[in-house]
N, C-alpha and C positions, 0 to 999 in steps of 0.2 A: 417360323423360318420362311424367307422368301423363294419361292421357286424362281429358279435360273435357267438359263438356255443352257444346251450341254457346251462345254469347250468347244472352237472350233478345232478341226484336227491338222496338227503345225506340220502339212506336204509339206515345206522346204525347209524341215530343221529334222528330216527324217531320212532315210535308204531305205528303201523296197526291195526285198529278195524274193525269190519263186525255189523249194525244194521239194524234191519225192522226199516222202515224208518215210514211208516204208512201202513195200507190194510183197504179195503173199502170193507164191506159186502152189500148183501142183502140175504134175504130167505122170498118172495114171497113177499116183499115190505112194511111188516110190519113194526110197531113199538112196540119196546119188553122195560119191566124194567127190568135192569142192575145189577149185583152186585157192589162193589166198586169196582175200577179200576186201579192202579197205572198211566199208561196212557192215558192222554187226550181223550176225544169220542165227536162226534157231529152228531146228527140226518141230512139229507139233505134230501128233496125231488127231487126226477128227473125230469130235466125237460119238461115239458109237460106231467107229471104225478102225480097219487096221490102217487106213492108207493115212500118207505122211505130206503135209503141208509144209512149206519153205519159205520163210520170212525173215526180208534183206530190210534193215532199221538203216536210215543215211547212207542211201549207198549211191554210188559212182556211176557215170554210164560206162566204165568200163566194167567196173564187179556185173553191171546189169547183162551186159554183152556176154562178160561170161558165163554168167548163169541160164541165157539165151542157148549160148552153145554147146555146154556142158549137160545143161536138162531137155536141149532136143525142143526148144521153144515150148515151154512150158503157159499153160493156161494160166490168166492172173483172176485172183480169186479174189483177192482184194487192194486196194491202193489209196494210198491218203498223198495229198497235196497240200503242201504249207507255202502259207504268206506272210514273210516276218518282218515287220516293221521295228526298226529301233536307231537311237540319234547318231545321226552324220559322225558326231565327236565326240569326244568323251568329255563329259562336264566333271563340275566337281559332286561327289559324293549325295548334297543334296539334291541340287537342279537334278541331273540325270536322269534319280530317282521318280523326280516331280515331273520328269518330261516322260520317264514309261506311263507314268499313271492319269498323266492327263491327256496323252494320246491312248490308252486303251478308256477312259472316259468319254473319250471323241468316236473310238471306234465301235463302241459298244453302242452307243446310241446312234450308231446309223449300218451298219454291220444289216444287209437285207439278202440271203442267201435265198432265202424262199420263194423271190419274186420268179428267178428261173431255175427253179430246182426242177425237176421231172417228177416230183408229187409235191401233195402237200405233207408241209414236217406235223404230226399230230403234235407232237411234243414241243414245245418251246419257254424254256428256262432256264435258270445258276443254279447252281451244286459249289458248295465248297469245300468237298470231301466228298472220296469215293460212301457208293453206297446209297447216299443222300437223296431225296424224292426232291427234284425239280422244283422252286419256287417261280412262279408267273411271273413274266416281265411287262405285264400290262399297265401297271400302276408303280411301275418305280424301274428304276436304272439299276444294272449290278454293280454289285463292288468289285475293287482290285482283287481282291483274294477269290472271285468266284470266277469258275469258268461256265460261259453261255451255251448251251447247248440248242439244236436245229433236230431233233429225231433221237431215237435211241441209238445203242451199237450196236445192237442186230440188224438194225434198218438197212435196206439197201443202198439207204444216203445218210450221209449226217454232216454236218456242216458244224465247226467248234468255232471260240473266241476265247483266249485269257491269255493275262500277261504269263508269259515263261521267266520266272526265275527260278525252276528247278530243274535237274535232270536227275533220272534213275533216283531219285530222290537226295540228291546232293545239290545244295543252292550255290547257282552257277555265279562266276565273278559278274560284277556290275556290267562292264564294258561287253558279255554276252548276251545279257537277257534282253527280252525284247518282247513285243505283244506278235501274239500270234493268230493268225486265221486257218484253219483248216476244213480241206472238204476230203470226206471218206464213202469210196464206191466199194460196196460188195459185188459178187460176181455178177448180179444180173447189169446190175450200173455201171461195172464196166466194159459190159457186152455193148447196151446201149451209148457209149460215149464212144466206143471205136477199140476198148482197149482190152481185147479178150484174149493176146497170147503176148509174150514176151516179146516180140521182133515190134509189135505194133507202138510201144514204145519210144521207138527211135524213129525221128521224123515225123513225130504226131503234131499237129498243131495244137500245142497246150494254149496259146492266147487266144485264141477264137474258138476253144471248146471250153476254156475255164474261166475268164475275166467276169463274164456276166455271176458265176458262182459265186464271186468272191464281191458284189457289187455294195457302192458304197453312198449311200445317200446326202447331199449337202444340206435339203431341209424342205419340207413339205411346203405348198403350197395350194390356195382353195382352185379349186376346179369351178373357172366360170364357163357358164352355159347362158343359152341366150332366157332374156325375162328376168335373170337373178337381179333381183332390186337390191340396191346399195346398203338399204337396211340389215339385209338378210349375208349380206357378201360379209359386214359389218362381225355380223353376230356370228358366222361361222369362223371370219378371222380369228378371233377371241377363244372360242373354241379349240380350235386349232396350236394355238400359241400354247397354252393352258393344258393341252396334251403333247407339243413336243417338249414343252419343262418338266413334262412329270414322268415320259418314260420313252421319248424321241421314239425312234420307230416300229417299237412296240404298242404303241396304238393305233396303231395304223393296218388295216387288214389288208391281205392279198386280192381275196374277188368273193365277189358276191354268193358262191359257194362252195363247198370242197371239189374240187376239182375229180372229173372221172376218173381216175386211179388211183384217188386213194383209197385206202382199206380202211375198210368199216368201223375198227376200233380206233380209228382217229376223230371222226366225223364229228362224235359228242363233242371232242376235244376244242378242234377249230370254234364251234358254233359257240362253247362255255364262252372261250377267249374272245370271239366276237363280239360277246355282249359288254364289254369293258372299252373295248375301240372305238371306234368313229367312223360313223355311217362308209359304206360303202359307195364309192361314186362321187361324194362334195370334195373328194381332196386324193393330190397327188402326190409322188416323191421324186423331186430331181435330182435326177445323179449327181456326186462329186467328179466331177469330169478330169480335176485335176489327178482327185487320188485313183481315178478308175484306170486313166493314160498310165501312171505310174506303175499300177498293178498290172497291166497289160506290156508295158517293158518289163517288166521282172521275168513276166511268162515267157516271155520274148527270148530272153536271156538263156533260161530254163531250155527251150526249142534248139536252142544253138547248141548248147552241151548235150544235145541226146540226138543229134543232128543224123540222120541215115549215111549209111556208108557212102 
């Protein structure tokens, strides 16, 4: 079979949205009554303790205000951001179908969270089922049914990708589903991001603190330097070609080493996965400029509905 370039990814047959995905309070571990809420809530205890965590699934800046004001600006413990891509229109049954899956084929191969995450991800691969041990995207692109993982969920980051056509385990109508991006901070990441109590929320700048998370690659290119003889510019072009067909930017490494914060039990990991990539230094990733502006108005969007009093 012949290796292909990955699909290009069809910006103008698509919408861009920006949602809080969920945030998980606490304010000293209590447990508080509620007003009504547009979006879902669920009590959880921590575990190996008594105190009680507070977790809003799709919820409103207004549910957020009031959980602001009811829990006395509560600490957020953790917070996910979603970026959901799906078609302008509804096609008929097949297209549709064939436009989720070759835009999450488009996204999936250029989907580059790690370039400005604040560590390195140890972890990078698809699971098609909870449970599952990561399979390497170093030598091949995932499929539709699998979702791309950036770190574990423990991590204090994790960055996701996969088409959504499910919820709560119920497959959502055609005209819902959509490829999804997500990035999830645990408390320490969302201290470092600006977002350590409930009021910080509103009037945050999400476009200029989240776009680069979510960045999206149009397609590599060789890094010339002065001396590079034609020969050589030749031979890496080919190279290059030859690994963005076989697992787009999965071949492609961050830097030259693990960066100083990551934790140790990553270190092996990057260096395994380096040895499958392409040198460090001959070659670059230029952004999709078009789908990054696009993602940066979504954010945009997102700022205006959590907009400060």
């Amino acid at each position: 079979m012949t290796a292909t370039l990955p699909p290009p990814l069809p910006v103008d047959e698509l919408k861009f949205s920006a949602k809080i995905d969920y945030v998980t309070f606490t304010n000293g571990g209590i447990k508080i009554d509620l007003p009504d809420l547009t979006g879902s809530t669920e009590w959880n205890r921590e575990k190996g303790s008594s105190n009680w965590n507070l977790t809003i699934h799709d919820p409103t800046a207004a549910d957020l205000r009031a959980i602001a004001t009811a829990y006395e600006n509560p600490m957020v413990m953790a917070f996910e951001l979603a970026i959901d891509l799906a078609p302008k229109t509804m096609l008929d049954p097949v297209n549709h179908a064939r436009l989720l899956e070759t835009t999450f084929a488009a996204v999936a191969a250029r989907f580059r969270p790690e370039d400005k995450a604040l560590w390195d991800y140890g972890l990078r691969g698809a699971v098609s089922g909870r449970g599952q041990k990561p399979k390497p995207l170093e030598r091949r692109f995932p499929r539709p049914d699998e979702e791309v993982l950036y770190g574990r969920r423990g991590d204090f980051m994790q960055a996701k990708l996969y088409l959504k056509t499910l919820d709560q385990g119920v497959i959502l109508p055609l005209p819902e589903q959509r490829v999804r991006m997500e990035v999830t901070l645990k408390r320490w990441a969302c201290m470092q991001f600006g977002l350590s109590n409930a009021n910080d929320l509103f009037g945050y700048n999400y476009r200029a603190m989240f776009t680069t998370q979510f960045r999206i690659i149009e397609r590599p290119e060789v890094r010339l330097v002065r001396g590079l003889k034609a020969p050589e510019i030749e031979k890496r072009t080919k190279r290059m070609v030859r690994a963005w067909q076989t697992a787009g930017v999965g071949k492609f490494p961050v830097e030259e080493r693990p960066r100083a914060d990551i934790i140790e039990a990553a270190v092996a990991k990057i260096r395994s996965r380096a040895r499958a990539q392409l040198p460090v230094g001959q070659f670059k990733l230029l952004r999709d400029q078009r789908a990054n502006a696009k993602i940066g108005t979504a954010l945009t969007g997102l700022q205006r509905r959590m907009k400060a009093r």
